[in-house]
Structure formats: structure tokens, C-alpha cells
C-alpha positions as a Markdown table, in Angstrom:
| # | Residue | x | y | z |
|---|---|---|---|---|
| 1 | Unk | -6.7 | 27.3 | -17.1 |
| 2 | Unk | -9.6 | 24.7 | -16.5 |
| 3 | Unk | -10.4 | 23.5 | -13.5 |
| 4 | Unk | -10.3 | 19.9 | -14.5 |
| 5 | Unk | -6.5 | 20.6 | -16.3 |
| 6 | Unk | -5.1 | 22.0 | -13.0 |
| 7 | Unk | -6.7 | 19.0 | -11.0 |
| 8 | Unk | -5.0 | 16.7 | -13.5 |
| 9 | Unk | -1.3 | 18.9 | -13.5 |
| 10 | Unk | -1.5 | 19.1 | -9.5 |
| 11 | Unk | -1.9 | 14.7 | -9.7 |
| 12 | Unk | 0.8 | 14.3 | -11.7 |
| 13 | Unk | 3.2 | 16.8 | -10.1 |
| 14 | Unk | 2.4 | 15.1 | -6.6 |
| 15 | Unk | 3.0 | 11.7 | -8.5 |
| 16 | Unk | 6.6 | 12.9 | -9.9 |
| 17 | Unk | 7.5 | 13.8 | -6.1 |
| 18 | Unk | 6.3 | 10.6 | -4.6 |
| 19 | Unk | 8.3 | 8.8 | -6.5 |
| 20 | Unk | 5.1 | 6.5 | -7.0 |
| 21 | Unk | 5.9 | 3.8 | -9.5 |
| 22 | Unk | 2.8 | 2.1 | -10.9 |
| 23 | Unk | 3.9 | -1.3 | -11.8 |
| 24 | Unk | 4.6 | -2.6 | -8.0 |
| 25 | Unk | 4.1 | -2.1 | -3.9 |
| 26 | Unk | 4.2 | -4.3 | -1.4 |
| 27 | Unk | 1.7 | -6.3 | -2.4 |
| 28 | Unk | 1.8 | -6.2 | -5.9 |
| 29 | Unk | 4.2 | -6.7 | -9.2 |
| 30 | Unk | 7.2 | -8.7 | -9.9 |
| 31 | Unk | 10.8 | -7.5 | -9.6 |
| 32 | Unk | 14.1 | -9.2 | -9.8 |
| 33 | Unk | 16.4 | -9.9 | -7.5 |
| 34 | Unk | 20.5 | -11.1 | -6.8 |
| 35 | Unk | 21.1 | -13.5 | -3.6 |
| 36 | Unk | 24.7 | -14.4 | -2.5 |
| 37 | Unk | 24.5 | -18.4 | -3.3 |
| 38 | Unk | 26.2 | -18.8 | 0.5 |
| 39 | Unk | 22.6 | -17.9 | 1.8 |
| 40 | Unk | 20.1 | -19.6 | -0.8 |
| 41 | Unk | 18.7 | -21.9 | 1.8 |
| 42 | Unk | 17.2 | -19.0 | 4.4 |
| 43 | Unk | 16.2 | -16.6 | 1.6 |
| 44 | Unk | 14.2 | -19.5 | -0.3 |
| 45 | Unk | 11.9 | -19.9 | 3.1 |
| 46 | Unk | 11.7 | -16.3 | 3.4 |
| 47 | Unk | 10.7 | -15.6 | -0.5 |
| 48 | Unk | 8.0 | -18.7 | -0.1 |
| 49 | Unk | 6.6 | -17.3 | 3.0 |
| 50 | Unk | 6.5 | -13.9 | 1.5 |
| 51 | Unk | 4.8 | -15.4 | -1.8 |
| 52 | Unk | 2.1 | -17.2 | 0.8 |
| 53 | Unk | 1.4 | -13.9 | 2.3 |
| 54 | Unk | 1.2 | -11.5 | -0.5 |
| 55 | Unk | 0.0 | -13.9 | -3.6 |
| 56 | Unk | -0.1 | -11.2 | -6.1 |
| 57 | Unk | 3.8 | -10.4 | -5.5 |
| 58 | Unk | 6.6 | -12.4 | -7.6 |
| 59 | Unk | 10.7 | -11.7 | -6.5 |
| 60 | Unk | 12.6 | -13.8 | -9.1 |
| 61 | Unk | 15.6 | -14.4 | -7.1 |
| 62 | Unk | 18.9 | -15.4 | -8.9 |
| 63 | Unk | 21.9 | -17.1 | -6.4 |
| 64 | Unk | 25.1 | -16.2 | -7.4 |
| 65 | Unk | 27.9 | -14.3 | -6.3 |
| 66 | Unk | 28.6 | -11.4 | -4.1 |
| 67 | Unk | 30.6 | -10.2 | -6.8 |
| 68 | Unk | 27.9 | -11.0 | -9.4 |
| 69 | Unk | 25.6 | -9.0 | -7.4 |
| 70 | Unk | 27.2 | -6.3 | -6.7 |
| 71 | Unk | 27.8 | -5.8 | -10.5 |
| 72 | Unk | 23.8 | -6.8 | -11.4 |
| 73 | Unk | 22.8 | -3.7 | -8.6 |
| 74 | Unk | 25.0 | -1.2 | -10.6 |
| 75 | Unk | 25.1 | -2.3 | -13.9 |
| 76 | Unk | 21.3 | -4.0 | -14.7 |
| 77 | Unk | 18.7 | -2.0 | -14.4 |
| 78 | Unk | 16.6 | -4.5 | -13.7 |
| 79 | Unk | 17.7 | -6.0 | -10.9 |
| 80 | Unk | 15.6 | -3.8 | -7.7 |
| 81 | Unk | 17.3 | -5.5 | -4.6 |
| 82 | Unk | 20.3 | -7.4 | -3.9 |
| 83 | Unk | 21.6 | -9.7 | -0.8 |
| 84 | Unk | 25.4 | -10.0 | 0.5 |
| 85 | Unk | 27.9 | -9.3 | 3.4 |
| 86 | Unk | 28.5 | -6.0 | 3.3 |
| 87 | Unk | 26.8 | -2.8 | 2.7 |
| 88 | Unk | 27.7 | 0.0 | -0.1 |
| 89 | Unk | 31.2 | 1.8 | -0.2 |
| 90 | Unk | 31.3 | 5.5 | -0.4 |
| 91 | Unk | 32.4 | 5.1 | -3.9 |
| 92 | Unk | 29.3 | 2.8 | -4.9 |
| 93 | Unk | 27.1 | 5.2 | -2.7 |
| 94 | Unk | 28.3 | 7.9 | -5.3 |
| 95 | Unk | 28.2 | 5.7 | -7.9 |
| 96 | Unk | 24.7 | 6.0 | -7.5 |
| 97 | Unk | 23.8 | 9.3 | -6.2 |
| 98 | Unk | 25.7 | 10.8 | -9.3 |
| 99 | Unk | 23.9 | 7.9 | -11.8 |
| 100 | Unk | 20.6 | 7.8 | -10.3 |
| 101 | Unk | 19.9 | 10.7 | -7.8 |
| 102 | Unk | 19.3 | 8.9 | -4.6 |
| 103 | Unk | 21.4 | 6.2 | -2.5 |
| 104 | Unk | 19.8 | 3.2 | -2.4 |
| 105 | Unk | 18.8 | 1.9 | 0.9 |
| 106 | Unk | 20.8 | -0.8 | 3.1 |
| 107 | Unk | 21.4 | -2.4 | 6.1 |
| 108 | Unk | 21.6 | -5.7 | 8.4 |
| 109 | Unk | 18.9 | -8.1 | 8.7 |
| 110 | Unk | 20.5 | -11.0 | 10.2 |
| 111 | Unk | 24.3 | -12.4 | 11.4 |
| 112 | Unk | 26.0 | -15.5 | 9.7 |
| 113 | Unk | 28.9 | -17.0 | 10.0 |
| 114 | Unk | 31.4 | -19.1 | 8.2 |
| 115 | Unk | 31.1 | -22.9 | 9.2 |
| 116 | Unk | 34.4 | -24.9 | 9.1 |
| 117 | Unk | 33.7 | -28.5 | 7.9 |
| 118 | Unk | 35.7 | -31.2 | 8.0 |
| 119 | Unk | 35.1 | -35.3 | 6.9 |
| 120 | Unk | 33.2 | -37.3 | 9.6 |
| 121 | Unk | 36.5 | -39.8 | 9.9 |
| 122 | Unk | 38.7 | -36.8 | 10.9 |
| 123 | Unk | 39.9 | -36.5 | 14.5 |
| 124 | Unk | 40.5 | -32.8 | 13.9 |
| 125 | Unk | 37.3 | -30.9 | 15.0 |
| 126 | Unk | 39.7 | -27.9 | 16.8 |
| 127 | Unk | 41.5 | -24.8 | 15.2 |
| 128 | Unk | 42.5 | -21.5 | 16.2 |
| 129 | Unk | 42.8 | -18.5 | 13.1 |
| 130 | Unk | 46.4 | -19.5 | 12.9 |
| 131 | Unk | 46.2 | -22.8 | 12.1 |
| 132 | Unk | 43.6 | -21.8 | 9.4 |
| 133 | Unk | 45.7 | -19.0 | 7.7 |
| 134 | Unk | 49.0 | -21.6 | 7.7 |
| 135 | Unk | 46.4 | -23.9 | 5.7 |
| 136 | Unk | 45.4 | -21.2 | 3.3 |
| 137 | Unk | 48.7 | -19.4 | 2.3 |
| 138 | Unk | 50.5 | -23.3 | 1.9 |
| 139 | Unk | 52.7 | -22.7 | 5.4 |
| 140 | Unk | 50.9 | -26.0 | 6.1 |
| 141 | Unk | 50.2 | -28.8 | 3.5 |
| 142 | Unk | 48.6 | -31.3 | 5.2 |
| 143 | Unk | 45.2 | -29.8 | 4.7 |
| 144 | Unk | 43.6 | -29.1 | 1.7 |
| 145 | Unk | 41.2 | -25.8 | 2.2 |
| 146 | Unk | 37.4 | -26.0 | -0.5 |
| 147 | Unk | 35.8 | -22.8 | -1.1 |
| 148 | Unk | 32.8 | -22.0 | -3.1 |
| 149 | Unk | 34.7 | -20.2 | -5.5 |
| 150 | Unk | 37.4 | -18.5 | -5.2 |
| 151 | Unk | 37.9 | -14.6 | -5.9 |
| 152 | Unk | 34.4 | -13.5 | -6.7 |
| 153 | Unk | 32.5 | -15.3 | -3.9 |
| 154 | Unk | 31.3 | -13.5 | -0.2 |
| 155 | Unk | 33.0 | -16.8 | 1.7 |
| 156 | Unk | 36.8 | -16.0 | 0.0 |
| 157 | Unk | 36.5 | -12.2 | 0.2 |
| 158 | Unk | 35.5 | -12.5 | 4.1 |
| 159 | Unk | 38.4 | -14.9 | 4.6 |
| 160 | Unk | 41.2 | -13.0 | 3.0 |
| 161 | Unk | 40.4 | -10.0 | 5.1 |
| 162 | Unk | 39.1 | -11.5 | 8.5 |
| 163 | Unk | 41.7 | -14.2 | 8.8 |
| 164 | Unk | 44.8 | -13.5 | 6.5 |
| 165 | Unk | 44.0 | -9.8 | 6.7 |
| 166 | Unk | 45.4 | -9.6 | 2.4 |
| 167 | Unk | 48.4 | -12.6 | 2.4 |
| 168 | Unk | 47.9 | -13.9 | -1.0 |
| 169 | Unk | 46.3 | -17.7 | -0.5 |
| 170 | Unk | 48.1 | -20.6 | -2.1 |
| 171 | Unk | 46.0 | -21.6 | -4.8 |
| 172 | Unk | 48.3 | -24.9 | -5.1 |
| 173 | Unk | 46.5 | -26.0 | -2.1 |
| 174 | Unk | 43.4 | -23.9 | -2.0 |
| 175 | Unk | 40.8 | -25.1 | -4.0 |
| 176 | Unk | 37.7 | -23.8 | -5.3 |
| 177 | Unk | 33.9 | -26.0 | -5.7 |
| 178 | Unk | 31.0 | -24.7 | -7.8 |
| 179 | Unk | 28.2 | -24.3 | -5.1 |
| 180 | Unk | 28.4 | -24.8 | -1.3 |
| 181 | Unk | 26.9 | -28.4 | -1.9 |
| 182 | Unk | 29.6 | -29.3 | -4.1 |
| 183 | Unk | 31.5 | -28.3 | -1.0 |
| 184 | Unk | 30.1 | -29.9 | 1.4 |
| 185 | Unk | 30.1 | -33.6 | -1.2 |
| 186 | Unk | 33.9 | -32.8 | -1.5 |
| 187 | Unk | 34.4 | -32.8 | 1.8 |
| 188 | Unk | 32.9 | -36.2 | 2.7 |
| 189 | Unk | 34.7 | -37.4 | 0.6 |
| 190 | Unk | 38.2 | -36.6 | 1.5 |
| 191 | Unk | 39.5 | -37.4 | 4.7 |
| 192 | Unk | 42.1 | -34.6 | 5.1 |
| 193 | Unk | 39.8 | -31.5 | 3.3 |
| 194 | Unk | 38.4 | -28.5 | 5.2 |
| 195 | Unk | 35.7 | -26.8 | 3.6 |
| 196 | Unk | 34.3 | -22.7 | 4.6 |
| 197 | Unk | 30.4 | -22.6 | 3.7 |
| 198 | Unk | 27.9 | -20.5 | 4.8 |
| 199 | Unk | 26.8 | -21.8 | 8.6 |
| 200 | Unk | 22.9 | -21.5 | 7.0 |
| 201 | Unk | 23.9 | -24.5 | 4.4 |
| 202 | Unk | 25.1 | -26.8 | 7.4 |
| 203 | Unk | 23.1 | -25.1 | 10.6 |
| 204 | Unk | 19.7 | -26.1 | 10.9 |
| 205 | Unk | 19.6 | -29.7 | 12.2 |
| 206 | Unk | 15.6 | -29.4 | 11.8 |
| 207 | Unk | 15.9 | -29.4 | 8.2 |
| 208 | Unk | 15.7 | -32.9 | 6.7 |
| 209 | Unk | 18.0 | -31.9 | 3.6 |
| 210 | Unk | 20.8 | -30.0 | 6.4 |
| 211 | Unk | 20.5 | -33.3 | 8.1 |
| 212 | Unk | 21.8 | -35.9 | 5.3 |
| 213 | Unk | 24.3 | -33.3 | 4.8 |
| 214 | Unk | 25.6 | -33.5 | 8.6 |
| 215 | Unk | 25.8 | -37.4 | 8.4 |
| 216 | Unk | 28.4 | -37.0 | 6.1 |
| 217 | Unk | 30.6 | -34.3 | 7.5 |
| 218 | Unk | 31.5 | -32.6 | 10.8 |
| 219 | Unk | 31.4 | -28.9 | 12.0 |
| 220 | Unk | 34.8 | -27.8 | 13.5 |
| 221 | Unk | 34.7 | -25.9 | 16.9 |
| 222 | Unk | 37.2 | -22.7 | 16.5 |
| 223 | Unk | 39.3 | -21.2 | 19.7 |
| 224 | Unk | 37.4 | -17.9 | 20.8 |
| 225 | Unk | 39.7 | -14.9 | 21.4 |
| 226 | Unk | 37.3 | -13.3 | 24.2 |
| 227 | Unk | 35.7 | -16.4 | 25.8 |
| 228 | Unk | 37.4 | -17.5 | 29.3 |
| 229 | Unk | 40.6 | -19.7 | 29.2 |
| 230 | Unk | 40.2 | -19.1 | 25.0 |
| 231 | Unk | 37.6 | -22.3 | 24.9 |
| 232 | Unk | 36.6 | -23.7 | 21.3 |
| 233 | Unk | 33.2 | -22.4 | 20.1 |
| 234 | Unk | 31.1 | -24.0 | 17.2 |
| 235 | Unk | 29.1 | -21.6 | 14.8 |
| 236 | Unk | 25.9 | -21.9 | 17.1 |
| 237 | Unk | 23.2 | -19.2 | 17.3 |
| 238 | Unk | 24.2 | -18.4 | 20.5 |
| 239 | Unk | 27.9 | -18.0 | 19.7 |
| 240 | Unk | 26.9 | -16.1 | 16.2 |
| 241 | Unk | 24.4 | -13.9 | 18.2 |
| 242 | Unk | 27.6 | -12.8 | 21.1 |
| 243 | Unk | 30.3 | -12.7 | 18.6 |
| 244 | Unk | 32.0 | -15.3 | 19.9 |
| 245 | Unk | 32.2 | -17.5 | 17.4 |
| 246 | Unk | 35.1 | -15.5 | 15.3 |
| 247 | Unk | 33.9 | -16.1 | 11.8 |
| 248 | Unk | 30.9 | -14.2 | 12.4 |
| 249 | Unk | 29.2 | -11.8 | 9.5 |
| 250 | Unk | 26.5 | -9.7 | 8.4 |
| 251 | Unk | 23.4 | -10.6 | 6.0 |
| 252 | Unk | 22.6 | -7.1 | 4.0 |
| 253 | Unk | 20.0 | -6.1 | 2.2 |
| 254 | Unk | 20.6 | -3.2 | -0.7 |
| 255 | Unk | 17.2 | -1.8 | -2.4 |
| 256 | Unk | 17.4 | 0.2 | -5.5 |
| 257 | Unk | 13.9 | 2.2 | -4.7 |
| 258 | Unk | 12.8 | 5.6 | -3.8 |
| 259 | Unk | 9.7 | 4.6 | -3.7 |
| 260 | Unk | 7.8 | 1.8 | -1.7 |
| 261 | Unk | 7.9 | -1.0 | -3.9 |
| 262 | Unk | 7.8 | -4.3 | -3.6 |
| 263 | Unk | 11.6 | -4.5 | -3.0 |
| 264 | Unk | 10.7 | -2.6 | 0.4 |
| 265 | Unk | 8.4 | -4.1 | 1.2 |
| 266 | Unk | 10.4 | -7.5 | 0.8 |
| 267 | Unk | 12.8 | -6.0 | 3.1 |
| 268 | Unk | 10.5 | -4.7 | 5.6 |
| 269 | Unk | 8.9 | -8.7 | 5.9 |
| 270 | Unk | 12.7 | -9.7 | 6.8 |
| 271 | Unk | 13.3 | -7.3 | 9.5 |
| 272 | Unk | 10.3 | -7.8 | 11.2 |
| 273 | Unk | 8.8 | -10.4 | 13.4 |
| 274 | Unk | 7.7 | -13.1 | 10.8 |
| 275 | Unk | 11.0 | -12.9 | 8.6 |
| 276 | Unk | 13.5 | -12.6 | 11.9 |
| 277 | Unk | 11.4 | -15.8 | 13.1 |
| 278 | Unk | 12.3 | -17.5 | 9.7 |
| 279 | Unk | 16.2 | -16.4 | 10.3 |
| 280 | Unk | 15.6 | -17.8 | 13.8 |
| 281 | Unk | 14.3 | -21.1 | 12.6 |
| 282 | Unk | 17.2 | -21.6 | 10.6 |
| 283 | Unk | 20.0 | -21.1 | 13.4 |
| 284 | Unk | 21.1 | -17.6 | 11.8 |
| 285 | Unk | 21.4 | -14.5 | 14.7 |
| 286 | Unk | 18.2 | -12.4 | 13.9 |
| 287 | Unk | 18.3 | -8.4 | 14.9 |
| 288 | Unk | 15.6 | -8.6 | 16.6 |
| 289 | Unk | 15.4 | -9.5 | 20.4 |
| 290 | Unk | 14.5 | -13.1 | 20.5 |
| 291 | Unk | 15.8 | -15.7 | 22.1 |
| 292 | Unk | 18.1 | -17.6 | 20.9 |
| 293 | Unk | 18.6 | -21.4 | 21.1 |
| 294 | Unk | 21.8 | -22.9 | 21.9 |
| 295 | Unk | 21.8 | -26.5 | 20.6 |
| 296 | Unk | 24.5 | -29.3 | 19.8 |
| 297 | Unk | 24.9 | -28.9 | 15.7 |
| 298 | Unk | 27.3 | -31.5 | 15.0 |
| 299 | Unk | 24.8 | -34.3 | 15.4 |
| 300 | Unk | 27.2 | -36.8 | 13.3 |
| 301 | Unk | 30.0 | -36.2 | 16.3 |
| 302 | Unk | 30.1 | -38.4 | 18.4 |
């Protein structure tokens, strides 16, 4: 065998067990991506930041469902990353050891929470769980509950198990909006509606957009289980961050590499200190240790 041949066949064999894909790294390429709508606002800043750092990288996000995400990580090939609630199953884990050889990568970047919104000429700014679920399975008409979808989205599928833990919602009363904005429009609108949108869509009362939006619409406090003398808590940072907000969830990340491609090295940006600061900024719970700031929300209350 020539010298230069076995050279060339040790390369390549060291390349196959890297995993080393040519077209992309950290810094380089262009992949595609699927972001849960109910977080477009925080993951826009965090892909612009990421484009101003590393100029030769382009993520082509697409906001749509959690559903709709899900089925683009296991079904399209060329979606690399997505972002929703939840981490893989067991059955999608072997969905993909079985299809692919590995299990992609996942975990938490950041806590959320459902916000509860209601018209700025509503006196009702207080609810407890119960109150909520007799809204949403019709036990109470008085209401009328706006999701961003119902079924498919992240927002209805956290509802039916955190709240109603499976009753079947009343879809007499129970509508559904096409985007969190729509939402949000409905809502100040209609005196006696109660929309559920993502708290990053209504949160950030440093954001000049967020604050048109909460001119025209108030955030509900909601009666905390575990706080003293069951006090009602608004979908602050602070609350999100303890858990005692009760509508609290999870931001996940879930990257279809074994190698490190750009979709890593998206991910490690938002777990460390320049994406976390980004969460920060826009009043979600980062998991890193930071303070957090525990500020009035509601500015339209008065």
C-alpha cells in the first residue's frame, strides 16, 4: 500500500468517526430551523444577535406550531433544530435511534409561562386554576377563553394537561385565533374575552411593540398554591424564575446533529451568558444564575 493512499484512508476513516460534516460549524453554513410561534419574539433577538456575531452563519427559522415542529424534526430531513415545551418521548427518542443511529440532543434553555389577558375595561384581573378550567370546559359561560390555535399549538396542549389535567374543553366557548397577536387584538376588543399567550408576547415592557400591545389589554394576576395566605401572582420573572406563578413552562431546544454544527453551536449561544442575557432582557427565567428583576408588567392597570 502507498504511503500517500494509507495517509488519505486513515483521513477519511477519522472523518466517518467524527461525524464531521463539511457544509456547516458554528460559524459557518445555513441550516433550517422550526420555532413554536408562542416564542417568535425572544428567538428573533437571539437569531439577530447570533447572525451579528457569526456573519457567515444563516438559521432560517420558520414559527409555527409545537405540533408542526415536532413533525418537521422527524419527518424533514432538513430541518437540523427545533424549539418547543417539552423535550423528546421515549418513543420519539427511539424513533430516532432506530431511524438515524443517535438521539438527538435536548434540553432547557429558559422558563416561560402562560400569560392570562384580559380587556383593559375588565374589572377581573384575579383567578384561581378553578375558575379557569370552569371557563374552558363551558361550567362557566360568562367568559369566552382565545387560544392561538387550538389542538396543535404548545399554549392548548400545556392547558389541557396543567389545568384541566385531559377534561375535553368546550369548543362552543373556547375559541381559537391565528397567531398570538391576533390574540392579543381579540382581546382588546372584547370586553368579557380571556386570552392564554405566551408571557414573551406580552412581558417585556421595554419593548416599544410589547408596549402598544399592553395599552390595549391587561395581564391577570393568578392565586399561587405555595405562596403565603395563597396571594395572586402575575407572570413576572421573579414569579416564573420560583415557580410561583402556576402557569410556568420550559423553553427546549432539540438538535438533530452528531456532529458540531451550526445547530450546536446555535444552542450553545443560548445557554450561555450572551443568549441567557437576551432571555433576561425579555422578562423570560434564564438557567443561568442571574438576577432577576421583579418589575410591575401591567403598566395599562391602573
Amino acid at each position: 500500500m502507498k504511503p500517500t493512499f494509507f495517509i488519505f484512508l486513515l483521513l477519511a476513516i477519522s472523518c466517518k468517526n467524527k461525524n464531521i460534516n463539511p457544509h456547516d460549524n458554528p460559524s459557518y453554513g445555513t441550516i433550517n430551523i422550526s420555532v413554536d410561534a408562542s416564542f417568535a419574539p425572544v428567538i428573533e433577538e437571539e437569531l439577530k444577535m447570533y447572525k451579528i456575531s457569526y456573519p457567515d452563519t444563516k438559521i432560517n427559522a420558520t414559527f409555527k406550531t409545537e405540533a408542526d415542529c415536532i413533525k418537521d424534526l422527524l419527518f424533514d430531513t432538513s430541518c437540523r433544530m427545533i424549539m418547543i415545551t417539552r423535550g423528546l418521548t421515549k418513543n420519539e427518542e427511539k424513533f430516532f435511534k432506530d431511524s438515524l443511529g443517535y438521539v438527538p440532543h435536548w434540553n432547557i434553555v429558559a422558563k416561560d409561562a402562560i400569560a392570562v389577558i384580559v380587556n383593559k375595561n375588565n374589572p377581573d384581573t384575579l383567578f384561581d386554576l378553578q375558575a379557569l378550567k370552569n371557563y374552558l370546559t363551558g361550567k362557566d359561560r360568562s367568559k369566552k377563553i382565545i387560544f392561538d390555535g387550538l389542538n396543535a399549538t404548545s399554549g392548548y396542549r400545556f392547558v389541557k394537561d396543567s389545568i384541566l389535567k385531559n377534561l375535553d374543553i368546550d369548543t362552543t366557548i373556547v375559541k381559537a385565533a391565528a397567531s398570538s397577536e391576533d390574540v392579543i387584538e381579540y382581546v382588546s376588543e372584547n370586553v368579557n374575552a380571556i386570552g392564554l399567550v405566551g408571557v414573551s408576547w406580552v412581558g417585556n415592557p421595554e419593548d416599544p411593540k410589547q408596549l402598544q400591545m399592553l395599552n390595549k389589554i391587561k395581564i391577570a394576576s393568578i392565586k399561587c398554591s405555595v405562596c403565603p395566605e395563597n396571594k395572586y401572582v402575575k407572570p413576572d420573572q421573579f414569579n416564573i424564575q420560583n415557580n410561583t406563578y402556576p402557569l410556568v413552562r420550559g423553553l427546549y431546544y432539540v438538535v438533530k446533529e452528531n456532529f458540531t454544527g451550526l445547530g450546536s453551536g446555535f444552542v450553545n449561544f443560548l445557554k450561555n451568558e450572551r443568549g441567557q442575557l437576551i432571555f433576561r432582557r425579555a422578562y423570560l427565567a434564564p438557567i443561568m444564575d442571574f438576577d432577576v428583576r421583579n418589575v410591575r408588567i401591567n403598566i395599562s392597570e391602573h
